[in-house]
NUFIVO-577657 format. One record per residue (C-alpha): residue number from 1; residue in one letter; y, z, x. Coordinates in nm, 3 decimals, m for minus. Each point is the difference from the previous one (the first is absolute). Example, Ala and Ser with C-alpha at 12.3 -4.5 7.8 and 13.67 -1.06 7.14 Angstrom:
{num:1	residuo:A	yy:m0.450	zz:0.780	xx:1.230} .
{num:2	residuo:S	yy:0.344	zz:m0.066	xx:0.137} .
This chain:
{num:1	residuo:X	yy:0.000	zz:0.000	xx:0.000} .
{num:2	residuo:X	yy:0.317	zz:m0.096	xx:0.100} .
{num:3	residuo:X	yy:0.298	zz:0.249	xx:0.068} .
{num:4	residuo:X	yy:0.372	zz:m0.107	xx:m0.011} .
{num:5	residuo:X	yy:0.198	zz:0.108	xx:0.304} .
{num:6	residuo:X	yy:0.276	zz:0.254	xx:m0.012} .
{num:7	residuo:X	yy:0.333	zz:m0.135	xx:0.100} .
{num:8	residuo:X	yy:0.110	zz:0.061	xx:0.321} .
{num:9	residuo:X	yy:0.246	zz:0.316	xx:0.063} .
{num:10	residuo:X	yy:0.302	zz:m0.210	xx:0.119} .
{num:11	residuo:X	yy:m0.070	zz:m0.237	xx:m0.339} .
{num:12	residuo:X	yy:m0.070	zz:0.313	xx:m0.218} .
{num:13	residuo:X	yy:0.333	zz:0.169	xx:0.120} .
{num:14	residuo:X	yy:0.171	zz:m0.280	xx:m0.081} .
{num:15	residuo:X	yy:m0.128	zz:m0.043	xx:m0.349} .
{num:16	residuo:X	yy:0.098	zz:0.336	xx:m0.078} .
{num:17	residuo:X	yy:0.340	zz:m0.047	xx:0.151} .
{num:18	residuo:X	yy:0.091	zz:m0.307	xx:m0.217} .
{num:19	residuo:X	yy:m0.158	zz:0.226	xx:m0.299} .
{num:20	residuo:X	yy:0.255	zz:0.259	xx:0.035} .
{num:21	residuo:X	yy:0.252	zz:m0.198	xx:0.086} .
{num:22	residuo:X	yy:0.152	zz:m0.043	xx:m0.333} .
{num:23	residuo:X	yy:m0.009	zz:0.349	xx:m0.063} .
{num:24	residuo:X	yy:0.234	zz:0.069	xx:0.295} .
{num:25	residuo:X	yy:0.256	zz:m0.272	xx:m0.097} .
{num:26	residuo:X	yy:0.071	zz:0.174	xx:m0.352} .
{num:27	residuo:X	yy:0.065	zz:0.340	xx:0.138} .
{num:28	residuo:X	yy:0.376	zz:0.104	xx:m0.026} .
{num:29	residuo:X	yy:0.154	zz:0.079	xx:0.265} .
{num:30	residuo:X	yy:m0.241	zz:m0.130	xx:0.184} .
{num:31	residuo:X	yy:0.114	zz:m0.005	xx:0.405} .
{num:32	residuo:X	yy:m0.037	zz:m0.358	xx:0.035} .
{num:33	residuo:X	yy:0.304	zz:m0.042	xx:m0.249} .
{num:34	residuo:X	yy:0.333	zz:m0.029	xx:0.163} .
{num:35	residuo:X	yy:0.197	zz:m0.236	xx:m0.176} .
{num:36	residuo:X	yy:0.071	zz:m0.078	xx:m0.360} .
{num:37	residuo:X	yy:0.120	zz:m0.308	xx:m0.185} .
{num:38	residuo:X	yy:0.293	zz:0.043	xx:m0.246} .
{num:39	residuo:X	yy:0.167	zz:m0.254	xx:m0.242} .
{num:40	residuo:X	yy:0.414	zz:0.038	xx:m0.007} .
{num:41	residuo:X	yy:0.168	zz:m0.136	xx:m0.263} .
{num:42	residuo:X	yy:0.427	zz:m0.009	xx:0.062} .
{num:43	residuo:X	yy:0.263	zz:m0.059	xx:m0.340} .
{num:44	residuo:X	yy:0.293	zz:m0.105	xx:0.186} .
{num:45	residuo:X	yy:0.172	zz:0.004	xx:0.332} .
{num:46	residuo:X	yy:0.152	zz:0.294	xx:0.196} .
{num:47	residuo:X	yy:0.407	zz:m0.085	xx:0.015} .
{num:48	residuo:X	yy:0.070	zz:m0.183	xx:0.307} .
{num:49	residuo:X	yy:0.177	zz:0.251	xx:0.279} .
{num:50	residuo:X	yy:m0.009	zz:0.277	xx:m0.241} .
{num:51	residuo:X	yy:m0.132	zz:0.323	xx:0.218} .
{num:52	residuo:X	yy:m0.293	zz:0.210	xx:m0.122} .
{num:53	residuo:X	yy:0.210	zz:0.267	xx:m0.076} .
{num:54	residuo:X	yy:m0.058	zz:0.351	xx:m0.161} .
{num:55	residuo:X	yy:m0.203	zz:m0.010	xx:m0.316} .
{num:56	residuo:X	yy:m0.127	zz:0.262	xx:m0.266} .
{num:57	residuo:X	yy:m0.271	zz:m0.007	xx:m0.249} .
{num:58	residuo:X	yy:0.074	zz:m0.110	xx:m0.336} .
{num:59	residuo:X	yy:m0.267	zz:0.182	xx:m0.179} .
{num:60	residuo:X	yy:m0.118	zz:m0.102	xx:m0.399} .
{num:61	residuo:X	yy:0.007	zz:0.202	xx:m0.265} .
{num:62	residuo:X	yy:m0.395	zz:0.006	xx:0.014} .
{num:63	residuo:X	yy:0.025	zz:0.102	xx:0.398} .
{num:64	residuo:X	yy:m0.020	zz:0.359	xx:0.017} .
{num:65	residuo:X	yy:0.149	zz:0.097	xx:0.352} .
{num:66	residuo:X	yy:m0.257	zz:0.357	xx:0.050} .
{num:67	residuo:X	yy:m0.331	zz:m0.251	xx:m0.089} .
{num:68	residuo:X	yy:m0.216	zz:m0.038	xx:0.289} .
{num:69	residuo:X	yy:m0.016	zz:m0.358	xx:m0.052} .
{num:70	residuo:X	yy:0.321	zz:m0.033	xx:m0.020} .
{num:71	residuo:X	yy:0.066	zz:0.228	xx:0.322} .
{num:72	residuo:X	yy:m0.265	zz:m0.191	xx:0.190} .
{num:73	residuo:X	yy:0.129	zz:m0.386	xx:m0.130} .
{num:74	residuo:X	yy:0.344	zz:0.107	xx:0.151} .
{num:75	residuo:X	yy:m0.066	zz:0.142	xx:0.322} .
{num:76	residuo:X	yy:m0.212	zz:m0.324	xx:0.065} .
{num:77	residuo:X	yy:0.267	zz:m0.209	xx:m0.058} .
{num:78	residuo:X	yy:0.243	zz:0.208	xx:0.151} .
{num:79	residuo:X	yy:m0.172	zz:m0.074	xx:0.335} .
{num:80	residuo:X	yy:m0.025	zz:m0.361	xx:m0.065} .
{num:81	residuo:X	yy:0.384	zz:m0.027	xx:m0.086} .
{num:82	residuo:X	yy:0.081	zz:0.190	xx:0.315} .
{num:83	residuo:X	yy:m0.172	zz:m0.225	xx:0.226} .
{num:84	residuo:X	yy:0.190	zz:m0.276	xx:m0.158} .
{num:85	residuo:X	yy:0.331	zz:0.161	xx:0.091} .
{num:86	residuo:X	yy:0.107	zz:0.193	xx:m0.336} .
{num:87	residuo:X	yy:0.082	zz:0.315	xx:m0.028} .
{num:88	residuo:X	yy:m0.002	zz:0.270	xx:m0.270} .
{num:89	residuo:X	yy:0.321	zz:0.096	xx:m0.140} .
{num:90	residuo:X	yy:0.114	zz:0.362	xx:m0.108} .
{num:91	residuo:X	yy:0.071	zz:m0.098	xx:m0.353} .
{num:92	residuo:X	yy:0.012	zz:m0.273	xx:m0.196} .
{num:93	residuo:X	yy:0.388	zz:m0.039	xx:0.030} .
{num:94	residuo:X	yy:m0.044	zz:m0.116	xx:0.366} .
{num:95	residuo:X	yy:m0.240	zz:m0.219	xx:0.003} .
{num:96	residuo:X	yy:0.023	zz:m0.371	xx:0.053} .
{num:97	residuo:X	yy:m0.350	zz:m0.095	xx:m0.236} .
{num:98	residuo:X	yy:m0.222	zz:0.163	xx:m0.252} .
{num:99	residuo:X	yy:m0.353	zz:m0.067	xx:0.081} .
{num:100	residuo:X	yy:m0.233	zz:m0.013	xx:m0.311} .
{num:101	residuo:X	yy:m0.352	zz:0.095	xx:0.083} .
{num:102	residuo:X	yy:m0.368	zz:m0.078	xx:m0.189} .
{num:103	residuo:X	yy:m0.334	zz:0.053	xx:0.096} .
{num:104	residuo:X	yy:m0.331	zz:m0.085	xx:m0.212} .
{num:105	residuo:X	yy:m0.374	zz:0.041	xx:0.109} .
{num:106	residuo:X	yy:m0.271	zz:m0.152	xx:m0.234} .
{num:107	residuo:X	yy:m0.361	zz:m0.162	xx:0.021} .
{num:108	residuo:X	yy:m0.098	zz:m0.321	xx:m0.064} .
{num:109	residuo:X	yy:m0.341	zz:m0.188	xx:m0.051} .
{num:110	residuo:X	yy:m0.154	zz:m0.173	xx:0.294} .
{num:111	residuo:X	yy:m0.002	zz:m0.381	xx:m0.013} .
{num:112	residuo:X	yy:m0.346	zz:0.063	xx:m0.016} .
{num:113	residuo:X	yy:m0.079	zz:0.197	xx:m0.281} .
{num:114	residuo:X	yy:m0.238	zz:m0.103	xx:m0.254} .
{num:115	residuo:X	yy:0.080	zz:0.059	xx:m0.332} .
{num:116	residuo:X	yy:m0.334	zz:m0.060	xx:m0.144} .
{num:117	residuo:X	yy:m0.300	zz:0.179	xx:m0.071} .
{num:118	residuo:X	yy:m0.257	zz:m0.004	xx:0.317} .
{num:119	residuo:X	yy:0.235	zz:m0.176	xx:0.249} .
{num:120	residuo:X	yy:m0.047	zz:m0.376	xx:m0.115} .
{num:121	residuo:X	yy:0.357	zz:m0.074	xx:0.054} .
{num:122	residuo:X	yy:0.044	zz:m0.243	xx:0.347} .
{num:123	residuo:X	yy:0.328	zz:0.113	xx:0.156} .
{num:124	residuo:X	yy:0.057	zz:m0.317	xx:0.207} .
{num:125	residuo:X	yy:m0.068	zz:m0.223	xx:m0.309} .
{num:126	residuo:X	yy:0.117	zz:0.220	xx:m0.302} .
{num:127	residuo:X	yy:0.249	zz:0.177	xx:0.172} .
{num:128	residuo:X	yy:0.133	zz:0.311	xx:m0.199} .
{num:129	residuo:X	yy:0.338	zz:m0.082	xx:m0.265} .
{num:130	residuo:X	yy:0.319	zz:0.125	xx:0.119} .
{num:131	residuo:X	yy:0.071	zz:0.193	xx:m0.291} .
{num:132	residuo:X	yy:m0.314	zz:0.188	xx:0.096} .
{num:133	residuo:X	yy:0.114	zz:0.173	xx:0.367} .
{num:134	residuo:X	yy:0.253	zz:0.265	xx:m0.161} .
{num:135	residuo:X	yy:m0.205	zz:0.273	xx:0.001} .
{num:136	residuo:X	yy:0.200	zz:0.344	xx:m0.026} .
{num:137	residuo:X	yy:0.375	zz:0.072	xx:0.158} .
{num:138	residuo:X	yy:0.225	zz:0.324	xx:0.052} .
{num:139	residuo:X	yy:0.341	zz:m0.020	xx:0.170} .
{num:140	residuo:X	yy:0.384	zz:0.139	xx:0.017} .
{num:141	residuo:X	yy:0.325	zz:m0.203	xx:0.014} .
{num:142	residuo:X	yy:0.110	zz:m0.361	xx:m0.073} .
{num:143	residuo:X	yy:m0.226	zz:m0.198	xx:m0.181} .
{num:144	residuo:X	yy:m0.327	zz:0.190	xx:0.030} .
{num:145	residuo:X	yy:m0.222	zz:0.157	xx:m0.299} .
{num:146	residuo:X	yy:m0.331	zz:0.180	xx:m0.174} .
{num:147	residuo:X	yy:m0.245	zz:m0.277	xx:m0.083} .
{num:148	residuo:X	yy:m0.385	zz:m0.074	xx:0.000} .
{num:149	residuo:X	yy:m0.282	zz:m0.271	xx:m0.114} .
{num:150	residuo:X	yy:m0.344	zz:0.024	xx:0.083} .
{num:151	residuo:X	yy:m0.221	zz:m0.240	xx:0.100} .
{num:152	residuo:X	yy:m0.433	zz:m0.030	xx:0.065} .
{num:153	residuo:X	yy:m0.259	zz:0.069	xx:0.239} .
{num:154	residuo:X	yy:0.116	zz:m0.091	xx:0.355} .
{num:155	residuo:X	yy:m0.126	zz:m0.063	xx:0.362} .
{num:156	residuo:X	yy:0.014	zz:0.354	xx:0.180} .
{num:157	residuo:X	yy:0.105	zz:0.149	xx:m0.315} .
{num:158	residuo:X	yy:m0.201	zz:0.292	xx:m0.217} .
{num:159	residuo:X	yy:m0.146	zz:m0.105	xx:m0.325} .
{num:160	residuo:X	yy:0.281	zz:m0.106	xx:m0.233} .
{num:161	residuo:X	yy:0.287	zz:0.058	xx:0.206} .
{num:162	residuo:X	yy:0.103	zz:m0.332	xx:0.172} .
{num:163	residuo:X	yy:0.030	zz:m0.071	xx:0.428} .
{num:164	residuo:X	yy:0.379	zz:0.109	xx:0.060} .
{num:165	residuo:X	yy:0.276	zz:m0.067	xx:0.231} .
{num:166	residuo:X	yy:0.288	zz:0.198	xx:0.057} .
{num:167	residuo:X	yy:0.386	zz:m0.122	xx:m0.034} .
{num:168	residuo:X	yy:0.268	zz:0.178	xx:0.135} .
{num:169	residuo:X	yy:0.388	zz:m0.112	xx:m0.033} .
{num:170	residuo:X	yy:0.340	zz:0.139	xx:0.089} .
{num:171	residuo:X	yy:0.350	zz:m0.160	xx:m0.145} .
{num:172	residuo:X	yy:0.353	zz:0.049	xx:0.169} .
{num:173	residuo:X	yy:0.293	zz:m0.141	xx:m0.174} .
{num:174	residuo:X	yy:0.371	zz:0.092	xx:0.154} .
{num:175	residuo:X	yy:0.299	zz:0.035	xx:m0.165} .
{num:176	residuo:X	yy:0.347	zz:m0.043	xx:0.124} .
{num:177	residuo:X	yy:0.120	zz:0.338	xx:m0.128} .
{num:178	residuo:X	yy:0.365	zz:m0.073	xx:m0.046} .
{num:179	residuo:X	yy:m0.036	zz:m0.372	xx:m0.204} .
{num:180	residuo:X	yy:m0.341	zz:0.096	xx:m0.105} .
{num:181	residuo:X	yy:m0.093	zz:m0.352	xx:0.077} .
{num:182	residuo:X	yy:m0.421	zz:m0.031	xx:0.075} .
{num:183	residuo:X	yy:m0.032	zz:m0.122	xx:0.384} .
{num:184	residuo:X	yy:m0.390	zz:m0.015	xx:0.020} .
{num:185	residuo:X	yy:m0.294	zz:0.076	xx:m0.161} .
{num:186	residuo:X	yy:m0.292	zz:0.015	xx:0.237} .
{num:187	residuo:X	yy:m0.358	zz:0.024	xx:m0.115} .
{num:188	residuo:X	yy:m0.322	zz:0.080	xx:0.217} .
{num:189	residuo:X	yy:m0.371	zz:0.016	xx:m0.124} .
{num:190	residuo:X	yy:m0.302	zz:0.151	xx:0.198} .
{num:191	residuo:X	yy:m0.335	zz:m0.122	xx:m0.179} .
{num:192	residuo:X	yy:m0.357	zz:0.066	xx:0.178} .
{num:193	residuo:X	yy:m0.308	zz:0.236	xx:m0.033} .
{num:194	residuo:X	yy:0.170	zz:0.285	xx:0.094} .
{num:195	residuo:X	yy:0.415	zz:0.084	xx:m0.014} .
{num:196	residuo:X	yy:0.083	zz:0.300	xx:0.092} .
{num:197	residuo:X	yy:0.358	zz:0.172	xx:m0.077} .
{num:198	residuo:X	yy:0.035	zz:0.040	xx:0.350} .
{num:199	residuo:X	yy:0.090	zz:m0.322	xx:0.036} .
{num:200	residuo:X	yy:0.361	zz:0.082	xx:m0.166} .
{num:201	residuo:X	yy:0.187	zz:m0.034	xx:0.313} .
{num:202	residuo:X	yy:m0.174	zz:m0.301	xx:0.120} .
{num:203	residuo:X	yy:0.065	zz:m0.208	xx:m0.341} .
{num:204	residuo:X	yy:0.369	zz:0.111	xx:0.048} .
{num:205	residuo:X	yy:0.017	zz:m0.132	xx:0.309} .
{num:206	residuo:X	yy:m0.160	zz:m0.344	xx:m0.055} .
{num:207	residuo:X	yy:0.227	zz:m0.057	xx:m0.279} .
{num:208	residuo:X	yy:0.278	zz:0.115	xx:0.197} .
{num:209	residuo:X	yy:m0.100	zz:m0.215	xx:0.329} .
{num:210	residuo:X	yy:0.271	zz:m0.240	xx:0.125} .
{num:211	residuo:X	yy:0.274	zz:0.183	xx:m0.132} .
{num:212	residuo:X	yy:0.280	zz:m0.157	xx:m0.082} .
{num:213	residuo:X	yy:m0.146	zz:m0.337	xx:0.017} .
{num:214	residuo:X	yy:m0.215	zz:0.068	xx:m0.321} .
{num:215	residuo:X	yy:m0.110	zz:m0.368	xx:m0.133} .
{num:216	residuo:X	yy:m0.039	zz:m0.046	xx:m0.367} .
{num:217	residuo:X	yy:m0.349	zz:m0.096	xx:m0.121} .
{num:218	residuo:X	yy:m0.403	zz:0.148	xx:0.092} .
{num:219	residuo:X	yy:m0.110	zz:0.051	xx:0.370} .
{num:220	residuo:X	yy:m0.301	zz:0.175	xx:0.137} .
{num:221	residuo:X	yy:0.026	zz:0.302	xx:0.242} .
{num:222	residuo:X	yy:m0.246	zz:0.160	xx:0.205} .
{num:223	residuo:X	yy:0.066	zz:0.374	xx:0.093} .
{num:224	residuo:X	yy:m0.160	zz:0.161	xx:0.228} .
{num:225	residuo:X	yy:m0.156	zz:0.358	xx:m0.076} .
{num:226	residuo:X	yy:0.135	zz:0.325	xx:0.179} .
């Protein structure tokens, strides 16, 4: 009787390495992660020779100042606007701008979630709807809100809750305090596996990058982590 052979160690080891492999690249936080990709979205053009100049933070009515969200959103983009030469004014009768803040985290489906019972969806050739990725959002400031839809069974997912990605975005809009004209609204989003509010300062300061020269339209960004 025949016996089959047992695969070498150097072919077994690598078996198992390419086995686990996958495993390592979903881990957050994961050491081999040192960059990350942002979209930045800019409304507008920064006035041409016009300093940086002292600015304060025009909170909403829905922006309570003692929240620790709110707290944390504003000392990360206090750093950010300090880098780019700002500075915070005393009160709001001596600054130069009012700087509107927003921040909004939320989860969205994977691409490749199936919707269907027992995973007979193909993602490549029945890719998921659009109206299908909002999954479930929370946020504070300008244009952010409470929200949710639920979806299927997904890849990587538990039974009846759906593969997810997480979104993260941050919104600056400044206001010349005495005209109260809007200068720039400034927009950056954060989606992948894993977004962690840590990243605060580091959204901040990809939207902020290039200051003055702030060019209207989408651009990508990659940040590099701490």
């Amino acid at each position: 009787m025949s016996m089959r052979s047992l695969p070498s160690e150097p072919r077994r080891r690598g078996v198992l390495g390419l086995l686990a492999l996958p495993a390592v690249l979903l881990l957050p936080g994961c050491a081999a992660f040192t960059q990350i990709g942002v979209d930045v979205t800019t409304f507008g053009t920064w006035p041409e020779r016009r300093p940086a100049g002292r600015y304060v933070v025009d909170r909403l009515p829905s922006q309570n100042p003692a929240s620790p969200e709110q707290v944390q959103l504003e000392a990360a983009a206090a750093q950010a606007l300090q880098r780019a030469g700002f500075t915070a004014a005393d009160s709001p009768a001596r600054a130069d701008v009012l700087v509107q803040l927003g921040w909004g985290r939320s989860r969205v489906l994977s691409p490749f979630a199936d919707s269907r019972p027992w995973g007979t969806r193909t993602p490549l050739l029945d890719p998921l709807p659009p109206e299908r990725r909002a999954h479930a959002s929370v946020g504070v400031g300008v244009g952010v809100g409470i929200g949710g839809r639920r979806g299927g069974i997904g890849i990587g997912g538990t039974f009846g809750e759906p593969a997810t990605y997480e979104r993260q975005q941050v919104q600056l809009l400044f206001i010349d305090r005495a005209s109260r004209d809007k200068l720039v609204e400034i927009r950056v989003q954060h989606e992948a596996r894993y977004s962690s509010a840590d990243y605060l300062p580091l959204l901040f300061d990809a939207g902020l990058s290039g200051f003055p020269t702030l060019t209207p339209g989408i651009r990508h960004v990659t940040v590099q982590l701490p």
